[in-house]
N, C-alpha and C positions, 0 to 999 in steps of 0.2 A: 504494500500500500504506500500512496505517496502522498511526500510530510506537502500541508497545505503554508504557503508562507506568504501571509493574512497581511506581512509589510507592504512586500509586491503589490499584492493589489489594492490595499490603501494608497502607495501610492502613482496606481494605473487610476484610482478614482479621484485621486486631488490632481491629477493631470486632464483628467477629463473635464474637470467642475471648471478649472482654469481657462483652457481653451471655450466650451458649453457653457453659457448661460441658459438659465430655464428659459424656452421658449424658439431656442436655437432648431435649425433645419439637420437633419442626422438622418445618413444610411443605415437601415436597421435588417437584420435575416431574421426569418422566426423558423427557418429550418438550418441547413447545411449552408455554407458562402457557394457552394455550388449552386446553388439555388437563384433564383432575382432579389436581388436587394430591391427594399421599401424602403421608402424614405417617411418621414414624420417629425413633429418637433416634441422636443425633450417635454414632458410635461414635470418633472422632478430632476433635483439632482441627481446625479451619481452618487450607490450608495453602497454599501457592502450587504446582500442578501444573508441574516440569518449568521452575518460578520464571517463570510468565507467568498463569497460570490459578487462580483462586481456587476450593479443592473443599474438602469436608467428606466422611467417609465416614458413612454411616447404617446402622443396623444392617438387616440386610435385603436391603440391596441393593448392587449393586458388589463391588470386591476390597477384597483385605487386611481 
């Protein structure tokens, strides 16, 4: 199993919130990058899911 390192992606999500303001335009996949990207604006920061997982809500799609 592999060690999860919670830094990295704090700070993949303080480099995203810097570039992304809430409301900003964002390529998004909801399958594989093989797949077509969608695009949609951030409806939230970037945030660490469940503090392991790095997500952004978009308008359009997902909860909350």
């Amino acid at each position: 199993m592999s060690q999860i390192d919670i830094g990295a992606d704090q700070d993949r999500v303080d480099a995203f919130n810097t570039e992304h303001s809430v409301g900003s335009w964002v390529r998004y996949w909801t399958g594989t990058r093989q797949d077509p990207a969608k695009s949609g604006q951030t409806r939230t920061e970037a945030q660490l899911l469940s503090g392991h997982t790095p997500v952004v809500w978009v308008t359009g799609h997902g909860a909350p």
